[in-house]
Kinemage of the C-alpha trace (Angstrom):
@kinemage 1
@onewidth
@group {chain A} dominant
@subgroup {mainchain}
@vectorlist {calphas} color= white
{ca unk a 1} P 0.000 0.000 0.000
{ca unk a 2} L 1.002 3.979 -0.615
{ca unk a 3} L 0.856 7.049 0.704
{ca unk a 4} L -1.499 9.333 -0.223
{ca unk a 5} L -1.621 13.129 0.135
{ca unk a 6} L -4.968 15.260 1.000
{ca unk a 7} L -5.062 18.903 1.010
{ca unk a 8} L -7.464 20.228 4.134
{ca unk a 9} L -10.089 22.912 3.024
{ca unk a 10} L -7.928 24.796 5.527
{ca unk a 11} L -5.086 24.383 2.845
{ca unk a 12} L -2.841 22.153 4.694
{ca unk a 13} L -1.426 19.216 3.502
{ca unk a 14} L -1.556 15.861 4.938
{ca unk a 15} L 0.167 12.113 4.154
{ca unk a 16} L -1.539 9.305 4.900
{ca unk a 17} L 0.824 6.582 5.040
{ca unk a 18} L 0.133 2.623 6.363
{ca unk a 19} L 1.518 1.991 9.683
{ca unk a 20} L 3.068 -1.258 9.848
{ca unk a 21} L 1.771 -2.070 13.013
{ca unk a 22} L -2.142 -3.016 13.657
{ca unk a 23} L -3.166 -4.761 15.986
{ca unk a 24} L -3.299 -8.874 15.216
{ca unk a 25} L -7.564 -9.639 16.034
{ca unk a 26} L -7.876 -6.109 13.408
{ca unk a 27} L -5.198 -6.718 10.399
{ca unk a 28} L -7.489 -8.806 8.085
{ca unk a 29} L -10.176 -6.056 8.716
{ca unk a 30} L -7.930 -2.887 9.243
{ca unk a 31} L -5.218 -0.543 8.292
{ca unk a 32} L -3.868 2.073 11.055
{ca unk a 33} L -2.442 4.952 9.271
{ca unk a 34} L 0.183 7.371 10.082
{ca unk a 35} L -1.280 10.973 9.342
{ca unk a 36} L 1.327 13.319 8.865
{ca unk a 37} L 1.725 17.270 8.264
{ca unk a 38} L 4.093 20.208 9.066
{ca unk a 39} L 5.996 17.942 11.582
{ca unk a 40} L 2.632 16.909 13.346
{ca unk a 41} L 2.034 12.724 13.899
{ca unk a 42} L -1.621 11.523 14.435
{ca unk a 43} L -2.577 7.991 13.643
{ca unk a 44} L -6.060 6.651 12.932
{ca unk a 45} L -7.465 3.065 12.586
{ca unk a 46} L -9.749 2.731 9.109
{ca unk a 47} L -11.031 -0.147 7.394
{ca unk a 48} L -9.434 -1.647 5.052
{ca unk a 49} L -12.342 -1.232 2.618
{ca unk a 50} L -12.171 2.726 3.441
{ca unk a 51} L -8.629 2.421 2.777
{ca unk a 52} L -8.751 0.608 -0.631
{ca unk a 53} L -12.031 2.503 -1.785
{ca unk a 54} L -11.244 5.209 -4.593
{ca unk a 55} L -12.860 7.855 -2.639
{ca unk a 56} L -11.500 7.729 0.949
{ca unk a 57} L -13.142 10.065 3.709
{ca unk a 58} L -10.141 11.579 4.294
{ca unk a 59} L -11.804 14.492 6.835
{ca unk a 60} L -13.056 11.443 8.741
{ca unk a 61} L -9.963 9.911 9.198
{ca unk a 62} L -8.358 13.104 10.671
{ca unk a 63} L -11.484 14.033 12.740
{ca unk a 64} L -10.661 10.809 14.521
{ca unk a 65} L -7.330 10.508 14.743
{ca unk a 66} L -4.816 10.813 17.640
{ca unk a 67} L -1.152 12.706 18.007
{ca unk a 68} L 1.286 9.452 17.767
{ca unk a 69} L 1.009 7.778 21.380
{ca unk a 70} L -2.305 8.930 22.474
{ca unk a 71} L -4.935 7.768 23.168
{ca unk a 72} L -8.686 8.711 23.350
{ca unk a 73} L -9.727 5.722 26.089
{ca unk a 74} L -6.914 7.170 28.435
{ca unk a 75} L -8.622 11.268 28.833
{ca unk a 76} L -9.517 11.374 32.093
{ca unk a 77} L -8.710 8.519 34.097
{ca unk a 78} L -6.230 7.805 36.331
């Protein structure tokens, strides 16, 4: 799989690159992307349908994803 570039209505440019990591009971069913722009990391989890579909929600995808290491279960709780 590529990368493939978006360009945000806010005119920034993102890189959607496969991750080669996913997690084993997901990697028949998913591809966890590294979403890069302007030295910024976020990484989402798609499926791989989404991924492979020639018209990708690419606003979606960054609308859920996560700075590299983060993660949205962990706000909050200690």
């Amino acid at each position: 799989m590529t990368a493939r570039s978006y360009t945000a209505p806010d005119g920034r440019t993102w890189t959607f690159r496969p991750r080669p990591e996913v997690r084993k009971e997901e990697a028949a069913t998913h591809v966890t992307l590294l979403v890069e722009s302007l030295g910024e990391v976020r990484v989402v989890s798609c499926l791989r349908d989404e991924w492979e579909s020639g018209e990708p929600d690419y606003l979606a995808w960054l609308a859920r994803a996560v700075p590299l290491g983060g993660s949205r279960g962990m706000a909050g709780e200690r």
